[in-house]
C-alpha positions in Angstrom: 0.0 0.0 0.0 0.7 3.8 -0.3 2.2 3.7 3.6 4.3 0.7 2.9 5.9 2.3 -0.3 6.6 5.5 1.6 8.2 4.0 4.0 10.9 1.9 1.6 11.6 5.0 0.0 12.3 7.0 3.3 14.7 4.6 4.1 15.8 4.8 0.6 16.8 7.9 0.9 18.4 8.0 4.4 20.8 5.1 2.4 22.0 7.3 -0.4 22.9 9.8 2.1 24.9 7.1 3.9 26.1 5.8 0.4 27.1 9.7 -0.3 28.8 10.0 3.5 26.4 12.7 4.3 25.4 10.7 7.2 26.9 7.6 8.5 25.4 4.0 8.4 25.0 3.4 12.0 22.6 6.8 11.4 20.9 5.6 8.7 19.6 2.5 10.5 18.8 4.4 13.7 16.5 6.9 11.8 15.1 3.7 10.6 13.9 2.5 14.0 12.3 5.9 14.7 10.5 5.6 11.7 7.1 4.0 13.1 4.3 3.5 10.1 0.3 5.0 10.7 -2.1 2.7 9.3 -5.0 5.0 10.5 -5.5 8.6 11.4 -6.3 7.0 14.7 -2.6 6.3 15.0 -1.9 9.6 15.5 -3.7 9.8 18.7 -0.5 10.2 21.2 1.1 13.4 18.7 2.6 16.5 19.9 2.1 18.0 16.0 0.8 16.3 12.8 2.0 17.8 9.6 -0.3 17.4 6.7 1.3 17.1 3.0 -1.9 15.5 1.1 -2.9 17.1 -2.1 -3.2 21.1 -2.8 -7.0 21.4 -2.8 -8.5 23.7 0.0 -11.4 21.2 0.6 -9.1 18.5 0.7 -7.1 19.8 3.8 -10.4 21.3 5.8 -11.7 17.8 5.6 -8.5 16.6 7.1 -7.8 18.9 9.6 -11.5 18.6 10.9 -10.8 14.8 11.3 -7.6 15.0 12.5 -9.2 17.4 15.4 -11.8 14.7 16.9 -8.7 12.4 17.0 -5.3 14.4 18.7 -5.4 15.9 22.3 -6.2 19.1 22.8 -2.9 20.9 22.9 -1.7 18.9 19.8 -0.7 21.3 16.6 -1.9 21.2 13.4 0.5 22.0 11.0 0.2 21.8 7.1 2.8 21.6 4.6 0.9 23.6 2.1 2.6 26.1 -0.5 0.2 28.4 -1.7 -3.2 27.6 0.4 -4.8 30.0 3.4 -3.7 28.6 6.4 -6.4 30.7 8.0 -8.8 29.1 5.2 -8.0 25.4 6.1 -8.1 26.5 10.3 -11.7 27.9 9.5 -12.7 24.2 9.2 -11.7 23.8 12.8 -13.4 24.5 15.9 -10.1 25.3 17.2 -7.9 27.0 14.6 -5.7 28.7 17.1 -3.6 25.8 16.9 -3.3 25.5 13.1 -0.1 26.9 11.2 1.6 26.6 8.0 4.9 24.1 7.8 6.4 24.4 4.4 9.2 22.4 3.5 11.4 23.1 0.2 12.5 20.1 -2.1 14.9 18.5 -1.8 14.0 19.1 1.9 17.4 17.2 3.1 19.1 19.7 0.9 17.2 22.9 1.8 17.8 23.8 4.8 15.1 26.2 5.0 11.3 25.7 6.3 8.1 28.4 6.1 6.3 29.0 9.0 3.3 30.5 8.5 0.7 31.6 11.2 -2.8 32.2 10.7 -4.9 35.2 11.6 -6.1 32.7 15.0 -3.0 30.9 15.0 -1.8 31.2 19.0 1.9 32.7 19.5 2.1 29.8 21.6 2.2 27.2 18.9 4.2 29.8 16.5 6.9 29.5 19.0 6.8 26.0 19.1 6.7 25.6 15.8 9.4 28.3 15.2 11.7 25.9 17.9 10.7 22.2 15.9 12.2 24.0 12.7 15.3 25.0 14.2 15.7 21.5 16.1 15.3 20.0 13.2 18.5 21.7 11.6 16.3 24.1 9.4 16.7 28.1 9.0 12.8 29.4 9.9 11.4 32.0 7.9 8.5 33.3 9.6 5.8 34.3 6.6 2.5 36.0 6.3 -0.1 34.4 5.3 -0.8 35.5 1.9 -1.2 33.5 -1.5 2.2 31.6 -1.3 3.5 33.2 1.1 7.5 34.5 1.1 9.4 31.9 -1.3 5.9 30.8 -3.7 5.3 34.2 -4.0 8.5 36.0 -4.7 9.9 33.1 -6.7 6.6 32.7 -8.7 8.9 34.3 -12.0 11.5 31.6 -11.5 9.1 29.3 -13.4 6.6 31.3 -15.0 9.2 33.2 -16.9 11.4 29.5 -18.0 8.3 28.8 -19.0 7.5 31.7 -21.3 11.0 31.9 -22.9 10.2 27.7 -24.1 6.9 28.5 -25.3 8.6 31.3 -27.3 11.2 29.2 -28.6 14.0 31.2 -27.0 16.3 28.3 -25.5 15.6 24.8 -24.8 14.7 23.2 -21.2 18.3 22.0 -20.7 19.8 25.2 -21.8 17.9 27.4 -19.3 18.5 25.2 -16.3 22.3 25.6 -17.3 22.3 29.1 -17.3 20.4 29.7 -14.1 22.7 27.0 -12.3 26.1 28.2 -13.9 25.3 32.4 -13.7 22.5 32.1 -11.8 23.9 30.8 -9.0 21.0 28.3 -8.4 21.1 24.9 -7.2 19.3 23.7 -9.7 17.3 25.1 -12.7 13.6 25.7 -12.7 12.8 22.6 -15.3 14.9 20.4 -13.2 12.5 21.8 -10.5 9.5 21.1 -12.0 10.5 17.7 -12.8 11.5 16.9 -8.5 8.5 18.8 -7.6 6.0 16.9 -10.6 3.4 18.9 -12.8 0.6 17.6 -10.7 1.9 19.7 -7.9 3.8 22.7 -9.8 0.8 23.5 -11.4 -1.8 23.3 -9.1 0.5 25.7 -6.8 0.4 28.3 -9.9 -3.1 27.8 -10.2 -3.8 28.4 -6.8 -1.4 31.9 -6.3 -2.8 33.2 -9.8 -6.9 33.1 -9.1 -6.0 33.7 -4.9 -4.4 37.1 -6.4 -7.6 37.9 -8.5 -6.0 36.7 -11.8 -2.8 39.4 -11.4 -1.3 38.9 -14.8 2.0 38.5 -13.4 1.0 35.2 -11.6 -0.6 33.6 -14.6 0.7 29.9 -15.3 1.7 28.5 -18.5 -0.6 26.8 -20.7 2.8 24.3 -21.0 2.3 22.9 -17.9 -1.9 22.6 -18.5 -0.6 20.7 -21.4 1.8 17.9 -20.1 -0.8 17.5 -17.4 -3.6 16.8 -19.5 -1.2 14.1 -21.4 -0.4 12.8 -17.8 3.4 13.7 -18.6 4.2 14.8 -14.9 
């Protein structure tokens, strides 16, 4: 099932960092041990926070977060990993949205070092703190963002793709030509096609979706009809 497969590839993952020396072996197997599988929401009983990553769709997460409320204790938070949603949006749902916040992780997250935090407009400074503390425990830079239609990085780093995007559909440079640019005199990690592809169309474009009606349809925000394209052909 879904949970076993995410689990072998977690551990997958925590071997190529051993096989690459970025952790040692002995690590690798003691994350594995902490690693304990959910088959249920009711699993999730005993948590301190739960962090939702389940698709981008507004109605998706409320439905989530108002099951995951009847199940975790009272003083549990209720974090999601969204990139573009409300956070204050998917709190409404809850009769208790002062413990809700945004959690937004970068991919590659072992690589980026960085995490969004994102408070809503109930969100208690109790569990901003403590979500502010998780981050930096967990060897992550916080960025504390407002919550607005993607927030600091999705919102200021919205041209990284939209404008790669434009200069294929106008036949300036190829895929592979503009992610060598941006990585070589760019200074980028990586370029915004090799991006797209770790991130997958399914979720790319939903998040430019998303930011371009949340900001009335600002022209500036407005996705490619490239990426409508390959999604429509299933070529994530």
């Amino acid at each position: 099932g879904a949970v076993a497969e995410a689990t072998a590839f977690i551990h997958e993952l925590w071997q190529r960092s051993a096989d690459k020396q970025r952790i040692t072996q002995a690590q690798a197997e003691q994350y594995g041990e902490r690693l304990i599988e959910a088959p249920d929401l009711a699993a999730l009983a005993s948590c301190d926070i739960v962090v939702e990553a389940i698709i981008e769709k507004l109605e998706a997460k409320q439905g989530l977060f108002s099951d995951l409320e009847g199940i975790v204790r009272q003083d549990a938070v209720l974090a999601t990993n969204t990139s573009s949603l409300s956070v204050t949006a998917i709190a409404a749902a809850c009769q208790h949205p002062e413990r809700v916040i945004g959690f937004h992780f970068f991919n590659p997250v072992p690589l980026m070092k960085i995490v969004e935090v994102i408070p809503g407009l109930r969100t208690a400074d109790t569990v901003t703190q403590r979500v502010n503390a998780l981050g930096t425990a967990m060897g992550h830079f916080t960025a504390q963002a407002t919550d607005t239609p993607g927030f600091l990085v999705n919102h200021a780093g919205r041209a990284f793709g939209t404008e790669a995007l434009r200069i294929l559909s106008e036949s300036v440079a190829d895929p592979a030509t503009i992610d060598r640019i941006m990585v070589d005199q760019g200074g980028f990690r990586m370029g915004p096609f090799t991006l797209l592809d770790l991130t997958g169309l399914d979720v790319s474009h939903a998040v430019m979706e998303s930011v371009y009606h949340q900001y009335y349809e600002e022209p500036r925000f407005r996705p490619s009809p490239l990426t409508r394209q390959r999604l429509s052909a299933g070529l994530l």
